[in-house]
N, C-alpha and C positions, 0 to 999 in steps of 0.2 A: 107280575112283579114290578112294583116299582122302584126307581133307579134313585141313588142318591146323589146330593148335591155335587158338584166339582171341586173338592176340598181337598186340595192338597195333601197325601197322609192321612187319609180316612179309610178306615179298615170295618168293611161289614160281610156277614155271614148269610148266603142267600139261597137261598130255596127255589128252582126253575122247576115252568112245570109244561104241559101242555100247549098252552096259552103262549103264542108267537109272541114276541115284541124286535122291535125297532128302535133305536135310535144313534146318534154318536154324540163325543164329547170333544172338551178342548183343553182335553188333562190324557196320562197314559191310566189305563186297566186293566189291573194284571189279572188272569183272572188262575186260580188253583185249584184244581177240581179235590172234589172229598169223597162222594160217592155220586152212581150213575152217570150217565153220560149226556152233557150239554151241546145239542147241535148249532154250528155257530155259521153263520156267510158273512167272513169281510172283505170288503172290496172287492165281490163276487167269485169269492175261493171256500171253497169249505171246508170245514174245519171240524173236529171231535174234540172235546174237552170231557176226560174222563178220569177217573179217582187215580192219581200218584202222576197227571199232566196236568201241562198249564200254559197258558199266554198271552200274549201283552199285546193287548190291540193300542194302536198310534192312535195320538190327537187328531182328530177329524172323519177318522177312519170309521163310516156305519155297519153297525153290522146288526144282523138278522139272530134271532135266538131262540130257541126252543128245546124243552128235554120232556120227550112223549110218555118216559116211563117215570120223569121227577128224578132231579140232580143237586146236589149244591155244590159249591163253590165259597173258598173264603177269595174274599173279592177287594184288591186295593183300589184307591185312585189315588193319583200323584202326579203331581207336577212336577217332580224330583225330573232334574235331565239325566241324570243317572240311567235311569229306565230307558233312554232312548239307546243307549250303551250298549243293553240288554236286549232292546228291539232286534239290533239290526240283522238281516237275514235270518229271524226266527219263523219255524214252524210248531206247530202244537207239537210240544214234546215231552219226554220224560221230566218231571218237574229236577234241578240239579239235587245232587247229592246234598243229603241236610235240609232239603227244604220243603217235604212232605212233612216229617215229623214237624218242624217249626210251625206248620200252616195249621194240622190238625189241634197241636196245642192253642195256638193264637185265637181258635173258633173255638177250642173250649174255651180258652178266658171270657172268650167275646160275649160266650151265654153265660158265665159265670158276673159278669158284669167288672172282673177285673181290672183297674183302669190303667196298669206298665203295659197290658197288650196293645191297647189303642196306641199309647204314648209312644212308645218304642219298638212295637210290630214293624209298622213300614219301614223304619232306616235298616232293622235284622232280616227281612226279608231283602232288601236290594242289596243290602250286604252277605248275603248268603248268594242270591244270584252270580251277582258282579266277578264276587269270588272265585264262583266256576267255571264263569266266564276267561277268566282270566288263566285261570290253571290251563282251560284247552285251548287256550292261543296259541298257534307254532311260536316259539321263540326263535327268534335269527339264530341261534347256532345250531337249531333244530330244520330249519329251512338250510343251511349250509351242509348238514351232516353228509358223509359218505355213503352214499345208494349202494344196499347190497345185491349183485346180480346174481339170484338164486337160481337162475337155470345153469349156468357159469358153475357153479356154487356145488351143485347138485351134480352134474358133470366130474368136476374133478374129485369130488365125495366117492364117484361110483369108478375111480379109478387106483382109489386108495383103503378100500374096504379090508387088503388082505397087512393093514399097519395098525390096526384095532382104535381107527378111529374114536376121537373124544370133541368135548365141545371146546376146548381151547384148539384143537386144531384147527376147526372150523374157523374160530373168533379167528387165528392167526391168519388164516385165507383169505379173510375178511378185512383184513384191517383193522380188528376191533379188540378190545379185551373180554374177557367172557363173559364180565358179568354185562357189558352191552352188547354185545349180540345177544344173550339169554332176551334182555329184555326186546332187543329187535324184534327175533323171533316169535314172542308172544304178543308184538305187537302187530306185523307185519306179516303171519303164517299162522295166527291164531293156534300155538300152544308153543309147549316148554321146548329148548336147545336139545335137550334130549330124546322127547319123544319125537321130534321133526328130524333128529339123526336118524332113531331107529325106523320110522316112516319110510325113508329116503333107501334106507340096506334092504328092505321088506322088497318096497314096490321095485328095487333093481333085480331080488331074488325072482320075483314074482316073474318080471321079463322071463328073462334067463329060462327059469320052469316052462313058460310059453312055447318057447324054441325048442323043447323037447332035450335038455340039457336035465342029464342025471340028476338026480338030488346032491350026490357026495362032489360032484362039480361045482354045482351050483355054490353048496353048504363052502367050500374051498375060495370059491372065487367074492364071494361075498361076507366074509369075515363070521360065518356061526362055527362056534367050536365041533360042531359034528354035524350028521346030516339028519341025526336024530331031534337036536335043536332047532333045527329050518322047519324041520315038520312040524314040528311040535309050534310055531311062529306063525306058519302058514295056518294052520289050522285053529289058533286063536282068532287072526285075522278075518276067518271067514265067519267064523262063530261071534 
């Protein structure tokens, strides 16, 4: 494969195949994967570039390239400092949100001979990055927010089980309103305020059962309407 000039906002569409190559540049290279996968070394780290990834190797940065089964790639160079924006502490990764679709499109135009792809591809593409970049910033009030102590959390949850617990209890235990703890929660515990309640009644039933505590104690001390419901709870849980 041979490499194209160092043009500022030059968009080409490229085919890797077997055949090793080498070299570096004195522009960024973002590179988008379309299909197969591109084995990459820069600055002797290795790297996978495969269909719905992508990344930005730096000005000066060589690297090594080869794809044994045949890969492409829609492929920028820029000079744009934007992209250094973009660089920084990246690893080959999910290409952002919106910028698969853009990419696949832009490599059709680019075989279609279309010429707003060339013209206006690279600024939609670092505008599509940047973007996302910026959406996953922590924002200062995000870095300030009130840490929730879910052991804490979970503790005084399994002491209030027989008050039919809800998710604004919680949020208020929290210091939060519900709809931000909800989102906490599925931030920070990976799923909803509700099912991380009933999670929480399950695994304290689940104790309890352990210690060789009745069911209808259990079902009592742990907020299920009967002991028929616990079962019937437990037994989903295992299934």
């Amino acid at each position: 494969m041979q490499g194209t000039s160092a043009t500022a906002g030059q968009l080409s569409l490229r085919r890797y195949g077997a055949s090793p190559g080498s070299h570096s540049h004195d522009h960024f290279q973002i590179l988008l994967g379309l299909s197969g996968t591109l084995e990459l070394e820069v600055a002797g780290r290795g790297l996978r570039v495969e269909s719905g990834s992508g990344y930005i190797i730096a000005p000066g940065d060589r690297h090594d390239f080869e794809s044994r089964s045949g890969s492409s790639c829609l492929v920028l160079d820029s000079a744009q400092p934007g992209w250094r924006q973009c660089a920084a502490g990246t690893t080959t990764t999910a290409l952002p949100a919106g910028t698969l679709p853009l990419a696949r499109y832009l490599a059709h135009a680019l075989e279609q001979r279309l010429p707003l792809a060339q013209a206006h591809g690279p600024a939609l593409l670092l505008e599509a990055w940047m973007g996302h970049a910026a959406s996953n910033a922590p924002s200062a009030a995000a870095s300030r927010r009130r840490a929730i102590d879910w052991p804490a959390l979970q503790q005084w949850a399994a002491g209030h089980w027989h008050g039919d617990l809800t998710v604004a209890d919680l949020a208020a235990q929290a210091h939060l309103s519900p709809s931000q703890f909800a989102a906490r929660c599925r931030e920070e515990r990976g799923m909803g305020a509700i099912a991380w309640l009933r999670h929480q009644r399950l695994a304290h039933a689940r104790l309890l059962r352990s210690t060789g505590m009745a069911v209808a104690d259990v079902a009592h001390r742990t907020g299920y309407r009967s002991p028929s419901a616990l079962t019937a709870a437990l037994r989903r849980s295992a299934g």
